[in-house]
C-alpha positions as CSV (number, residue, x, y, z in Angstrom):
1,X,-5.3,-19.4,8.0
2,X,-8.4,-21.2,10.2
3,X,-7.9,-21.5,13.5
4,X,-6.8,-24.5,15.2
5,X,-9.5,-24.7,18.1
6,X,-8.0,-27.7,19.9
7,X,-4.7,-25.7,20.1
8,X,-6.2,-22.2,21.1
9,X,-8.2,-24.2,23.6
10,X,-6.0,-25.9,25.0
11,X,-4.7,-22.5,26.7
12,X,-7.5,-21.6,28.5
13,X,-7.3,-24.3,31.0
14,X,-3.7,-25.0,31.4
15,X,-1.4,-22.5,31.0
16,X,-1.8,-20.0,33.7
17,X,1.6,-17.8,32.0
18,X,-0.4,-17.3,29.1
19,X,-3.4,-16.4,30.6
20,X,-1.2,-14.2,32.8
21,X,0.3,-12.3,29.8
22,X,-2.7,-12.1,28.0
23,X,-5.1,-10.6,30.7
24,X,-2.8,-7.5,30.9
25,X,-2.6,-7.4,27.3
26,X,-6.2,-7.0,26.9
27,X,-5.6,-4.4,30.0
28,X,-3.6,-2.2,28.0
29,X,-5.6,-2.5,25.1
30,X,-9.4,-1.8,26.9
31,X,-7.4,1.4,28.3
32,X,-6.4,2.5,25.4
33,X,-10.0,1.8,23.1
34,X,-12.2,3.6,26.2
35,X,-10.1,6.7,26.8
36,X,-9.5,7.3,22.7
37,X,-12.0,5.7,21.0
38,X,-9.4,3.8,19.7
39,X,-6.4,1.6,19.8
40,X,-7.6,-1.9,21.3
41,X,-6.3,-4.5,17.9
42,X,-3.1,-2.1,17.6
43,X,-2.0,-2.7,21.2
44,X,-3.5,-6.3,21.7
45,X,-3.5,-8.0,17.8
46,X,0.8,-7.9,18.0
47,X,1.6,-9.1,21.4
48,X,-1.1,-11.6,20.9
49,X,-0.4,-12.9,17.7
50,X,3.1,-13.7,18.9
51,X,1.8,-16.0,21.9
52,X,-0.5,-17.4,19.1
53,X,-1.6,-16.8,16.0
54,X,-5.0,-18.2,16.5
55,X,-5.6,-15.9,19.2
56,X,-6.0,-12.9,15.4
57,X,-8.5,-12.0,14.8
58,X,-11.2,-13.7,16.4
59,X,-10.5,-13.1,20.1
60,X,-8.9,-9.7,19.6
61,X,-12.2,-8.6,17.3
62,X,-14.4,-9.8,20.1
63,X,-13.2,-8.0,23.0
64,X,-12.6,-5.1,21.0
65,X,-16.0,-5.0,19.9
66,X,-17.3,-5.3,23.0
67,X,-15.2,-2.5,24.4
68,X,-16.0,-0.6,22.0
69,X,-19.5,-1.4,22.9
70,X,-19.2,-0.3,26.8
71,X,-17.7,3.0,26.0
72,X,-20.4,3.7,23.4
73,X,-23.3,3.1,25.7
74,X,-21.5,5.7,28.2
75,X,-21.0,8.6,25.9
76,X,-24.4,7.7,23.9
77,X,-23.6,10.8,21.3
78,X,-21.9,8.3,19.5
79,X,-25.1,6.9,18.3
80,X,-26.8,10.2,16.8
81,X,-25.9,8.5,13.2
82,X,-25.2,11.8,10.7
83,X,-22.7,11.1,8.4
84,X,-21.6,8.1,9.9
85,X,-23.5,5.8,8.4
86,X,-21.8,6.0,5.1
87,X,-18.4,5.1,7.1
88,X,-20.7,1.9,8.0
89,X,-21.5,0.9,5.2
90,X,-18.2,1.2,3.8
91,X,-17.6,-1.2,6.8
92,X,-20.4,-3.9,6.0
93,X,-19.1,-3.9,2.4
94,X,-15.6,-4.4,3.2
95,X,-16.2,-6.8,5.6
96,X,-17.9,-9.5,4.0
97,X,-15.0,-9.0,1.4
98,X,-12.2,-9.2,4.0
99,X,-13.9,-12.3,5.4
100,X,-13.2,-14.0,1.7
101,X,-9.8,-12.6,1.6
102,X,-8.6,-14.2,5.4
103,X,-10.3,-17.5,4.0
104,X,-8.5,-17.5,0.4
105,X,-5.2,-15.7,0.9
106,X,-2.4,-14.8,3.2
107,X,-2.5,-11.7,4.4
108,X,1.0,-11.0,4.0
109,X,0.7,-8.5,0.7
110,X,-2.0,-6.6,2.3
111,X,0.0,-6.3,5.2
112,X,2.5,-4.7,3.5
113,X,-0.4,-2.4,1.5
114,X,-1.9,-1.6,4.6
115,X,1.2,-0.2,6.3
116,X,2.4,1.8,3.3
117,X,-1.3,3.6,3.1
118,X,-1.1,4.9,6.7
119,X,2.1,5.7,7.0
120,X,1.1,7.9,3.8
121,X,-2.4,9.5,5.6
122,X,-0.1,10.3,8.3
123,X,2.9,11.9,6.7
124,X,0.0,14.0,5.0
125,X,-1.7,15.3,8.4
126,X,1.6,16.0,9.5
127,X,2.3,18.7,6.1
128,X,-0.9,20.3,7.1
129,X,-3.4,18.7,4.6
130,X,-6.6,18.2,6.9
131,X,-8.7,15.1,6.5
132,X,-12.4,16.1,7.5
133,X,-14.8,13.6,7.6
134,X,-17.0,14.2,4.7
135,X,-18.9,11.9,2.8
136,X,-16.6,10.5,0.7
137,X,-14.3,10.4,3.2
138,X,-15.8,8.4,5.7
139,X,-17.1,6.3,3.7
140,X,-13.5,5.6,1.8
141,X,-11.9,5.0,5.8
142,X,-14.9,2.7,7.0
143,X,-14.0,0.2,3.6
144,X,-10.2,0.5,4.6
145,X,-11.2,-0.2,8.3
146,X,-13.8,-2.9,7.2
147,X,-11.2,-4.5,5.3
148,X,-8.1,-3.9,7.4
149,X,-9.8,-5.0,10.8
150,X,-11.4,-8.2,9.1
151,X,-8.1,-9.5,8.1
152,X,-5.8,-8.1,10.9
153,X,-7.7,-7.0,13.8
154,X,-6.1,-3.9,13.1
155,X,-9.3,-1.8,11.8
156,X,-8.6,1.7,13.6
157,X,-6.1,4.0,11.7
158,X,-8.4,5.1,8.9
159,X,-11.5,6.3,11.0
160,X,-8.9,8.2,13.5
161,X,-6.8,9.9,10.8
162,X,-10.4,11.7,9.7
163,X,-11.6,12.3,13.5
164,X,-8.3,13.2,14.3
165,X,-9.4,17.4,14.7
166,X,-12.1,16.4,16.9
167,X,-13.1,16.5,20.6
168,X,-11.9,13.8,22.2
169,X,-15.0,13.5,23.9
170,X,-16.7,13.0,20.5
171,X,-14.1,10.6,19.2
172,X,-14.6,8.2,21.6
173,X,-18.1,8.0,21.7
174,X,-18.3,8.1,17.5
175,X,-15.4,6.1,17.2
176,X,-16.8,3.5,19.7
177,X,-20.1,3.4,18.0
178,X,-18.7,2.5,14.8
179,X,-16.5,0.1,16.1
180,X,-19.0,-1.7,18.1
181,X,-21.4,-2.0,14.9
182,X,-18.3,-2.4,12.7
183,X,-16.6,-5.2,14.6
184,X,-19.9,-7.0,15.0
185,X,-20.1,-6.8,11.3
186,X,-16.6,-8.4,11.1
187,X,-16.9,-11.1,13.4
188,X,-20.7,-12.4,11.8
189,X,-18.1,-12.2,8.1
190,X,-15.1,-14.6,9.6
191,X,-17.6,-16.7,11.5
192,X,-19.5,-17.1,7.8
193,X,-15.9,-18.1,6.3
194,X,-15.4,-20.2,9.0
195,X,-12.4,-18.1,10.7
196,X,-14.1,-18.0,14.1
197,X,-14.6,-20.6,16.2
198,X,-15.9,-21.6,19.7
199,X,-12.6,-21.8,20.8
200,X,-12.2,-18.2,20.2
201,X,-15.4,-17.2,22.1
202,X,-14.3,-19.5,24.9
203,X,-10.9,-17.8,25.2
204,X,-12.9,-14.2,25.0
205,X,-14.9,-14.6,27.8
206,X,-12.2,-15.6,30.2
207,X,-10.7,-12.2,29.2
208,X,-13.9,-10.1,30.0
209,X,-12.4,-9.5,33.5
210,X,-9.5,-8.2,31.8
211,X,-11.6,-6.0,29.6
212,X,-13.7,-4.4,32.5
213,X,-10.6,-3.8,34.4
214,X,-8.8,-1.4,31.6
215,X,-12.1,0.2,31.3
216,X,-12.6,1.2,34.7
217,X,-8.6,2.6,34.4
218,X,-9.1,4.1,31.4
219,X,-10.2,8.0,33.0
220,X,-6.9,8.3,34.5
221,X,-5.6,8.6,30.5
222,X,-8.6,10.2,29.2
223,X,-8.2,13.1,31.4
224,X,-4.9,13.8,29.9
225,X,-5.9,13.3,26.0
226,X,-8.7,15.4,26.4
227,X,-6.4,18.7,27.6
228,X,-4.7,18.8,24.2
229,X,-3.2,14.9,23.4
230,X,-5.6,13.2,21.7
231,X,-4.8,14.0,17.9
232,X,-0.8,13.5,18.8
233,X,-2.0,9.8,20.9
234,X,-4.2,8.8,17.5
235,X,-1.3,10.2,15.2
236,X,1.1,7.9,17.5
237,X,-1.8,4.6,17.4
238,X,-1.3,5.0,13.7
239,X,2.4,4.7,13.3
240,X,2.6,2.2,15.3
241,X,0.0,0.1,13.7
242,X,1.6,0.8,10.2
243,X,5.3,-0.2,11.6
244,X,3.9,-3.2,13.4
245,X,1.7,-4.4,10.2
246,X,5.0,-3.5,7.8
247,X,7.5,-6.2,10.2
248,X,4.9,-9.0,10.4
249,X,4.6,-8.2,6.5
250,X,8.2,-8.5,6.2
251,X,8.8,-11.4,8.6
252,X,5.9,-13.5,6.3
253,X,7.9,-12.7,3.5
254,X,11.2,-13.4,5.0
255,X,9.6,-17.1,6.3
256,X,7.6,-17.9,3.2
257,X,8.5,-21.5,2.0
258,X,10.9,-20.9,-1.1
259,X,8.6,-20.5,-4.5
260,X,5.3,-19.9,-3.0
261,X,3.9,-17.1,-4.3
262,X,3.5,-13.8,-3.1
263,X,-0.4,-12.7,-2.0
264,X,-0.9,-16.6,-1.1
């Protein structure tokens, strides 16, 4: 569904309570992105979707993005390429088709598809089956992330159920290189769709304080994930982005308008 600019405008100026709630939503979330690499549309997209939906993707994609982007420039390993780059272009590809998707369908089914996949990658870590980032691998979770984070903001599970083994240190600066290409890549593919609008970028960059703030907090966190806690904090991100993508994807259901049909 577009988003309404004159509506998601309208809260930058005059609702303080909002604003309030918002800025230490974005808090959380910029903690969370710059001490794991990832995490910033699973703990933001929700909360903010519920104040508005207008406020998913665009604002969250943006502010992730850029977090992502901070993080990378300060652990600058992220950028040595290797096999990344075929997560990436799994990413480009699957962006410009999530961009269609948002501007055709409801996301509701995918919701649904989404959730069900990650809860799946996740039950399979935990029997012992180790995902390593191969190829093929990374290159299957950067289309799932291209596609996922286009539509719901919520692009991170795939790329940290194959780094989960890793370094944190090297998680976050990989992660946060791909995200900050990635997310780039899916905001250019909803602004092309017309899915982003000013109203979004206005609302963004009255959050960039909030932004800096949880990355300047985000070492008192990192310091405990890297003793040990990162794979159980990414296992964690990824349940709790499946269960909150399965109960909007059960609500939309639940509120559809009687006869409409399902994927629309």
């Amino acid at each position: 569904m577009p988003a309404d600019p004159g509506h998601l405008a309208a809260l930058v100026p005059l609702d303080w309570s909002i604003y309030a709630f918002a800025f230490v939503v974005i808090v959380a979330a910029a903690v969370a992105q710059s001490a794991l690499g990832v995490g910033f549309g699973v703990v933001a997209a929700p909360i903010l979707a519920v104040i508005d939906p207008a406020l998913v993707p665009g604002t969250v994609m943006i502010l992730g993005s850029l977090t992502a982007a901070v993080v990378a420039l300060r652990e600058p390993i992220g950028w040595s390429g290797g096999s990344l780059g075929y997560a990436m272009l799994g990413r480009i590809i699957f962006s410009v088709i999530g961009g269609l998707v948002a501007s055709l369908l409801s996301p509701r089914l995918f919701l649904l598809v989404f959730a069900g996949l990650i809860l799946l990658a996740v039950a399979l870590s935990l029997s012992g089956l180790r995902i390593v980032p191969t190829r093929r691998n990374l290159f299957l979770a950067g289309s799932a992330s291209g596609l996922m984070g286009t539509i719901t903001s919520v692009g991170t599970p795939p790329l940290a159920l194959v780094y989960q083994h890793a370094p944190g240190a090297e998680v976050r600066a990989r992660l946060s290189a791909f995200f900050a290409v990635g997310g780039l890549i899916s905001i250019l593919s909803l602004a092309a769709f017309g899915e982003l609008g000013r109203a979004d970028l206005v609302f963004s960059l009255t959050l960039l304080p909030a932004m800096l703030v949880g990355y300047l907090l985000s070492p008192l966190l990192a310091r405990h994930t890297d003793r040990g806690w990162m794979r159980p904090a990414m296992l964690a991100l990824c349940v709790a982005a499946a269960s909150l993508l399965l109960v909007k994807g059960v609500a939309d259901f639940a509120t559809a308008p009687p006869g409409e049909a399902v994927g629309e």
